[in-house]
Each structure stands twice: as C-alpha cells, then as structure tokens.
C-alpha positions as CSV (number, residue, x, y, z in Angstrom):
1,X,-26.2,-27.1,-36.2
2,X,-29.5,-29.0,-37.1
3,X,-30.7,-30.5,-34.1
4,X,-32.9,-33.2,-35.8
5,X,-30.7,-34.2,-38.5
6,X,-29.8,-38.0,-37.9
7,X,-33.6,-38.6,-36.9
8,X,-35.9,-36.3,-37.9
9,X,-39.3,-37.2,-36.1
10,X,-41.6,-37.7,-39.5
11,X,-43.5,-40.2,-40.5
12,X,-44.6,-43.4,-38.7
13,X,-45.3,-42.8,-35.3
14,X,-44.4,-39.5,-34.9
15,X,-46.8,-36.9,-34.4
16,X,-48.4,-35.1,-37.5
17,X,-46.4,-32.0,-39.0
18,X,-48.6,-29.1,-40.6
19,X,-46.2,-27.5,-43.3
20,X,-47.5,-23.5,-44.8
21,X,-49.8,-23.3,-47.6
22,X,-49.3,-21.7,-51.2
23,X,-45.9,-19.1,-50.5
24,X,-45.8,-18.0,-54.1
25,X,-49.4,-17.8,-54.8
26,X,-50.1,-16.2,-51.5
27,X,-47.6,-13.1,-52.2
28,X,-48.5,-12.7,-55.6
29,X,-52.1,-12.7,-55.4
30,X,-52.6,-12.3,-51.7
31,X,-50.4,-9.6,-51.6
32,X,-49.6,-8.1,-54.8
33,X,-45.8,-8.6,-55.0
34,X,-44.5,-9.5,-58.3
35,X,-42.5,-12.0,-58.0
36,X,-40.3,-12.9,-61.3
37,X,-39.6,-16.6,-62.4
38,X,-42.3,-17.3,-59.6
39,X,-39.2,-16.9,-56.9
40,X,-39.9,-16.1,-53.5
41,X,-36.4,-15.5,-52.6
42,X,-36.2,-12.5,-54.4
43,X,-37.8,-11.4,-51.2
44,X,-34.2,-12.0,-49.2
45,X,-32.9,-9.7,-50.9
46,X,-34.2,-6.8,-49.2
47,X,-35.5,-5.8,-45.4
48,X,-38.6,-4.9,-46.6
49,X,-38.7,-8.5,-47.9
50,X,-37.6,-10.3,-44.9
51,X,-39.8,-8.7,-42.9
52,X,-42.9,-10.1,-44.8
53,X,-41.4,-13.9,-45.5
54,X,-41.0,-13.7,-42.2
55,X,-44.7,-12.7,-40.8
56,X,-45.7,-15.4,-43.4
57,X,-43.7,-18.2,-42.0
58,X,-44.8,-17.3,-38.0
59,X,-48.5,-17.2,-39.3
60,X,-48.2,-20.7,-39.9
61,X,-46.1,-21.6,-37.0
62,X,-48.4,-20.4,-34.6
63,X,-51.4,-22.3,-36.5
64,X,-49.2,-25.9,-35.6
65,X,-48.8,-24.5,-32.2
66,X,-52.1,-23.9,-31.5
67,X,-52.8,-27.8,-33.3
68,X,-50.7,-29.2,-31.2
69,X,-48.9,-30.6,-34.6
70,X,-44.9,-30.1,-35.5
71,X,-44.2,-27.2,-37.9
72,X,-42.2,-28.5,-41.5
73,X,-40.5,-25.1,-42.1
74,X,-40.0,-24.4,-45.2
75,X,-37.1,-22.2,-46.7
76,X,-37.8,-19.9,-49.5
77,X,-35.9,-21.8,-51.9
78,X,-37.7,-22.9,-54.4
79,X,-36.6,-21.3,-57.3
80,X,-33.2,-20.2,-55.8
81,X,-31.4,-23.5,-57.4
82,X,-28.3,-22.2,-59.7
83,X,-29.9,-22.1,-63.2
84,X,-32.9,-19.9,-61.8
85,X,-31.1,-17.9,-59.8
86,X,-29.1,-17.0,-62.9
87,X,-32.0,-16.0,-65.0
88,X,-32.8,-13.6,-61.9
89,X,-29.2,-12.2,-62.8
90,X,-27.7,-13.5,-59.4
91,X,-23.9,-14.5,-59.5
92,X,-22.9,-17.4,-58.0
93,X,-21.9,-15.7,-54.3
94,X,-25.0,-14.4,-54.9
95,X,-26.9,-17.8,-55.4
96,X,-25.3,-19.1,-52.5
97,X,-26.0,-16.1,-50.3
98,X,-29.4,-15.6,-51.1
99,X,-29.7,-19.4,-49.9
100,X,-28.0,-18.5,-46.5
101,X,-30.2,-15.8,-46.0
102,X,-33.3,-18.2,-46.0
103,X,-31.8,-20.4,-43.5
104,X,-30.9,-17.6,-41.7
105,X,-34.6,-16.5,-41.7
106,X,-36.0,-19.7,-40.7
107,X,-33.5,-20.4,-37.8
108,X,-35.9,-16.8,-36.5
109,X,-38.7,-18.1,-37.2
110,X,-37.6,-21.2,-35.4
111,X,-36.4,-19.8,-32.4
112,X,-39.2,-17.8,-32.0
113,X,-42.0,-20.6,-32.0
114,X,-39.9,-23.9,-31.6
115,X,-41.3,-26.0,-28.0
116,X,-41.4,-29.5,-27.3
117,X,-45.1,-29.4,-27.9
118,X,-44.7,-28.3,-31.0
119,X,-41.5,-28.8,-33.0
120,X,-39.9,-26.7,-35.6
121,X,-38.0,-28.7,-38.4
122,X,-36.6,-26.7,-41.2
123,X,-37.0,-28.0,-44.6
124,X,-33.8,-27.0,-47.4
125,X,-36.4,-26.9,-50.2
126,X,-34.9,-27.8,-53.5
127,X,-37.2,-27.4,-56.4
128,X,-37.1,-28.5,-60.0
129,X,-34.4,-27.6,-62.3
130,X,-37.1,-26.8,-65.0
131,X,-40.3,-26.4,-65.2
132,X,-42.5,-28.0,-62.4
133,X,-45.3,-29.2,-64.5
134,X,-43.1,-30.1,-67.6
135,X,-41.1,-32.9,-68.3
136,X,-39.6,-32.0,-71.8
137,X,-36.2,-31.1,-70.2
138,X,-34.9,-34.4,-68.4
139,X,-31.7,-34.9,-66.4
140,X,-29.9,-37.9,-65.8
141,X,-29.4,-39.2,-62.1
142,X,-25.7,-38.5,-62.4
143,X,-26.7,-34.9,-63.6
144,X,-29.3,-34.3,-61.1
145,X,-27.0,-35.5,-58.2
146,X,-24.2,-33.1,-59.5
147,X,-26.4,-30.1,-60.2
148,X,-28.5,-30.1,-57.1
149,X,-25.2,-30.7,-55.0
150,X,-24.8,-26.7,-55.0
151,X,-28.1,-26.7,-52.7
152,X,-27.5,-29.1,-50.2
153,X,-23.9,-28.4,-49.8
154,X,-25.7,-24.7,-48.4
155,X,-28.2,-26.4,-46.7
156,X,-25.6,-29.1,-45.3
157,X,-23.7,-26.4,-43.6
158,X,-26.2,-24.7,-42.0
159,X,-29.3,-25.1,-39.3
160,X,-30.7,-27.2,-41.4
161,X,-32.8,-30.8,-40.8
162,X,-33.3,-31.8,-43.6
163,X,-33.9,-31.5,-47.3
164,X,-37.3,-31.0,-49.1
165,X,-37.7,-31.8,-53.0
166,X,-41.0,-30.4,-53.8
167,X,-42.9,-30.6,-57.2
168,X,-40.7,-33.0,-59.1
169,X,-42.3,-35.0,-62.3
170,X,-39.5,-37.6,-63.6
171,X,-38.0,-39.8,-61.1
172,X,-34.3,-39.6,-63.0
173,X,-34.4,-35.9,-61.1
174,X,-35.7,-37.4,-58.0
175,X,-33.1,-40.0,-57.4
176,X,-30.8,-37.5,-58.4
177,X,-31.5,-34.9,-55.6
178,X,-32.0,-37.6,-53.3
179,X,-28.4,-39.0,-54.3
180,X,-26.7,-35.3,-53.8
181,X,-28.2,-35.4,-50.1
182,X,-27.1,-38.3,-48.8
183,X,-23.4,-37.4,-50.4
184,X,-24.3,-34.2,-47.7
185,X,-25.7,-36.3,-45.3
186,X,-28.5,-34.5,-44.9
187,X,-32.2,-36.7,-44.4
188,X,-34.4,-36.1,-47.6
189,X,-38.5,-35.9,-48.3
190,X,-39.2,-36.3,-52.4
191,X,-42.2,-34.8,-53.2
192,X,-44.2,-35.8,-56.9
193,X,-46.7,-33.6,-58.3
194,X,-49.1,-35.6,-60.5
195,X,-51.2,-34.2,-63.1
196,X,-55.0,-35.2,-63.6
197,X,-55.0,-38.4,-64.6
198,X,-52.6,-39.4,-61.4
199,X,-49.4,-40.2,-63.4
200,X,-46.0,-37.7,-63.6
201,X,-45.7,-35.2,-66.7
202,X,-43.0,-38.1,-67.2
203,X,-46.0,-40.9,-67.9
204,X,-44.5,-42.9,-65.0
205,X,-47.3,-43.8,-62.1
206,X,-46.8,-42.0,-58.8
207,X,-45.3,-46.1,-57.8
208,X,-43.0,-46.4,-61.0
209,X,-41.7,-43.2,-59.6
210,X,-41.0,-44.4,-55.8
211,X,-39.9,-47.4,-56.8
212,X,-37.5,-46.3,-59.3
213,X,-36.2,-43.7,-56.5
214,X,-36.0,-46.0,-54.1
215,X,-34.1,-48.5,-56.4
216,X,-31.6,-46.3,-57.3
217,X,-30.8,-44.9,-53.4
218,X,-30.9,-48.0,-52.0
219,X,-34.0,-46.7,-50.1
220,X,-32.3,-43.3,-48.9
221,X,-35.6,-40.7,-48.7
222,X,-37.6,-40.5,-45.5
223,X,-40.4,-41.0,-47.0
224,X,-42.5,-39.2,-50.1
225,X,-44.9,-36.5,-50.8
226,X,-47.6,-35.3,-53.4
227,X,-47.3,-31.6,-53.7
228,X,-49.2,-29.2,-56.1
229,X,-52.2,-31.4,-57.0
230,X,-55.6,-31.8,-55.7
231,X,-56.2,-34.6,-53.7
232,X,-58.8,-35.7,-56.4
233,X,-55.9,-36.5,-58.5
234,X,-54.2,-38.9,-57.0
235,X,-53.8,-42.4,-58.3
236,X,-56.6,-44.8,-56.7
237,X,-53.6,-47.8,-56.3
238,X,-52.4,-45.1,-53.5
239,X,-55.1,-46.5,-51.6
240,X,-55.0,-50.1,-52.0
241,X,-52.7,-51.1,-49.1
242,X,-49.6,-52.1,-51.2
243,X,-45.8,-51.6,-49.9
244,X,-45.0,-48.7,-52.4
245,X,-47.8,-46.2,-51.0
246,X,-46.9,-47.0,-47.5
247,X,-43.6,-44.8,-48.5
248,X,-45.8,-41.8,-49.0
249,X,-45.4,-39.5,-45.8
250,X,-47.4,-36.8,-46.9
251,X,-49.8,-34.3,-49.5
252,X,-49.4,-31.0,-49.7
253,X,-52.3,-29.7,-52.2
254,X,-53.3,-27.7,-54.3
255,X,-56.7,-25.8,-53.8
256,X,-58.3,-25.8,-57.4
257,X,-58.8,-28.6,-59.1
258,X,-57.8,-27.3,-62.5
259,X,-55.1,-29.1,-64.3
260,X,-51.4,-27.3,-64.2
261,X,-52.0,-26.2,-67.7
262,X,-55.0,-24.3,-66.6
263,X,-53.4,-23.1,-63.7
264,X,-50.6,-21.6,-66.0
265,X,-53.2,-20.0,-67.9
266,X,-55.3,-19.1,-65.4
267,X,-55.5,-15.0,-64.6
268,X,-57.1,-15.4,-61.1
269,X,-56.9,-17.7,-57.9
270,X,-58.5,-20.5,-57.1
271,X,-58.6,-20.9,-53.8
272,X,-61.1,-23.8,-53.8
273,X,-63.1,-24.8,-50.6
274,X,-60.7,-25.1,-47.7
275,X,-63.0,-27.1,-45.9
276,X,-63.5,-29.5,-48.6
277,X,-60.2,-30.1,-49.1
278,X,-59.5,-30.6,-45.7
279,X,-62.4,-33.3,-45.3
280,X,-60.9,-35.1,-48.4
281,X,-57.5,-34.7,-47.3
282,X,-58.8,-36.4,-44.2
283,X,-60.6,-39.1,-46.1
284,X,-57.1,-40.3,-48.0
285,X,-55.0,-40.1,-44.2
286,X,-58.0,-43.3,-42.9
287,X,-57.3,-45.2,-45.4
288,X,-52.8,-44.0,-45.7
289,X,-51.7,-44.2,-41.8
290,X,-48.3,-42.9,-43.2
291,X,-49.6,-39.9,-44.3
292,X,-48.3,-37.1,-41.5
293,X,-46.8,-34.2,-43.6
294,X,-50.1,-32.3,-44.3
295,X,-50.0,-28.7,-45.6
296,X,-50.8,-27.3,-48.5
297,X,-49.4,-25.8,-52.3
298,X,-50.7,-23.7,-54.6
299,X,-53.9,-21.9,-53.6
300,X,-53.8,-22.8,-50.0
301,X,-53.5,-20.1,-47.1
302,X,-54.1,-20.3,-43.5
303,X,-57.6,-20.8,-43.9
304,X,-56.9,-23.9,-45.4
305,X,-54.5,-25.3,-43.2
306,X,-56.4,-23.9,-40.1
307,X,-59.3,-27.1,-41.8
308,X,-56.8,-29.3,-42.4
309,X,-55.8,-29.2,-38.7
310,X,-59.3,-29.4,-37.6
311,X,-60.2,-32.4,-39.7
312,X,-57.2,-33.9,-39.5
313,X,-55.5,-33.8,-35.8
C-alpha cells in the first residue's frame, strides 16, 4: 500500500519536491517515438516500452537525489483515462490494465531510488477528459466525479499516494476529479493550465477557478498547480499575497512561451532557455512561499530541471 497516503509531505513546510519534465514532448521529439493521441502509455504496452519509461523516470529521480529534494513520480497516465484509451482501441480490461502497469512501473522506479533523504511519492495522474487547451466540451461536477472515478478507483487500489490532475481549464472538471478522489480516499493536487493572458480556456481567473474548487469540496485538494504554461503567463494577482494564491503548491512549466495554439501548430520544439526559466521560476517561489512542487511540462528535460534545482533549492 501507499505509504504516504493520509499525509503526504507537500506543501507548507515540507521540503521542495522536483517532479520530471516534458514526458510526451521528450519521447516524441527527443526520441522519435510516435506516440498517438499524444499517450505515453502506449509505451506499457510493450517491454521495449517499459524499458524506456522507465530510464526516463530514474533520470529524473536521481536529479532530486542528487538536490537533495523529494521526487513527485508521475505515472504515465495522462491520456490513459476511459474515453482516450478507447480511441487507442483499448477495451475496458485493457484501460484498466494498462493503468496497473504504470503503477506497477513506478513502484520500480520507487524502490530503486526511494531514501529518507530524498522521498519518492507517486502521483496517479489523471488528465483531461478532452482537450487540454480547449474548453468547448464541458462536464458537469456530477459527470466529472463519475467519469474520472474509473481512474482513481485503479489508483486507489494500488501503491499509490496520491492523485495528480494536471492541465485542466474549467473548474466544473476540476471539482469533479477532486470529488471522485476523496470518494477513493485518495489525497489530490489540481493542476490549471492558463493560456496567455493568465485566465483558463474557460474565461475563469486562475482564483475563480480555486475558489470555485475549493467551494464545491469543501476544501478537499492538497493544494494547486499551474502546468503547461510559461511562467510569464501567469496572472499578476498570483503574486499579491491574497488567501486564494496561498493554495497554489506548485508550477510545472512549459519551456516556450508560445501560446497552446502555436504550440499545436508548431512543427518543432521549443525548448526555451532552461536557465531562464529556472531564474523566473525562482523569482515567483520569493514572492509564493507555498510554491514547492517545481518540475516542468511541455518542452522541459533534465536540463531544465537540473536549473530549476540549482536556482531553486
């Protein structure tokens, strides 16, 4: 079983946790895979596959070690939720193996780099149901908490810590998956992505969208995350000392600053500066003491983190 799932040591006090960088963007660009429906967990699905997710995943456990920082774990599962699975032809034994298999992977990874020094959590990442920079497809809460309920009843029953919604743009779908993990009793992170102009695809702020989260949970998540931006995109209120932005835990960026409609477009990588993004990621955690979740999205490798933990730690 999880061993930090009543507790897990994030946020406040606790010592920062480095998370990995880009997954998708580093396998399709990095390394040439094709990956369809942008799903890294089409790599379970073979040895070959493993092998790889797993090299990726001690890379960046070793960098946390050698920080001195906790390791966030992610589990390829970003796009293995039950409607994208299905476009990927899985069945549903399939859906649900496939998201075994990652825990499985990450307990490995785990017990190969886990120490007191520096502690593993695994993260049961839960992505959107649609598209991650559109909001034309919305859920209501009651449909969110049913449909992502077939994720963290997986997670729930495996080494798991907790869950991790990453790249979500309406807050119905938010409270939603937040709703479906406390039915599991499983400890959540939400994580916004916001597009230029600092506000979700939605039009809600990055606060409408905590607030209206918490609201509806009674206060259940752990705290929240910005994912998939740059760090140039964030509101400014973020930074002016309010109660709202206090809840934010954590950024994991993108490395270009091109809006998510260029970055759909885009036929190359932008891998940006890595230590520029690291000093600017370092600028927003003086004046956002909560901020202790730092990794990256989109773009980001271990270069980037290796900066982060430099300028950061």
């Amino acid at each position: 079983m999880a061993r930090y799932r009543s507790a897990p040591p994030i946020g406040g006090a606790f010592r920062p946790v480095l998370t990995d960088g880009g997954l998708e963007t580093t396998l399709i660009f990095g390394d040439g895979i094709d990956l369809p429906h942008f799903a890294a967990c089409e790599l379970l699905r073979s040895e070959a596959g493993r092998i790889r997710l797993a090299s990726y995943y001690d890379g960046f456990a070793s960098l946390a070690a050698e920080a001195g920082a906790g390791f966030l774990l992610d589990t390829a599962t970003w796009r293995a939720n039950p409607d994208w699975t299905s476009l990927l032809g899985y069945s549903r034994a399939e859906f649900e193996e496939v998201n075994a298999a990652a825990i499985a992977l990450a307990v490995g990874v785990r017990d190969r780099h886990d120490s007191a020094e520096s502690p593993v959590l695994i993260a049961g990442v839960i992505g959107p149901r649609g598209d991650g920079y559109r909001a034309d497809e919305r859920q209501g809460i009651e449909q969110a908490r049913e449909y992502s309920a077939a994720q963290t009843r997986v997670f729930a029953a495996g080494e798991v810590d907790l869950i991790e919604a990453l790249t979500l743009n309406y807050p119905e779908e938010a409270a939603g998956v937040a709703l479906a993990a406390r039915d599991a009793g499983m400890p959540i992170l939400v994580s916004f992505t916001v597009e230029t102009d600092g506000r979700l695809a939605s039009g809600d702020s990055l606060r409408e969208g905590i607030e209206f989260v918490d609201a509806a949970t009674g206060g259940y998540p752990l705290g929240y995350l910005v994912n998939c931006s740059h760090p140039e995109h964030l509101p400014e209120d973020l930074i002016e000392g309010e109660a709202w932005a206090a809840r934010v835990v954590g950024c994991r960026p993108n490395a270009s600053r091109r809006s998510h409609a260029e970055l759909d477009e885009a036929p190359d990588l932008d891998s940006g500066d890595p230590d520029e993004l690291a000093a600017e990621l370092a600028q927003l955690r003086a004046v956002l003491p909560s901020l202790t979740v730092l990794g990256g999205c989109c773009g980001t490798d271990s270069r980037h983190i290796a900066a982060i933990a430099r300028a950061c730690l």
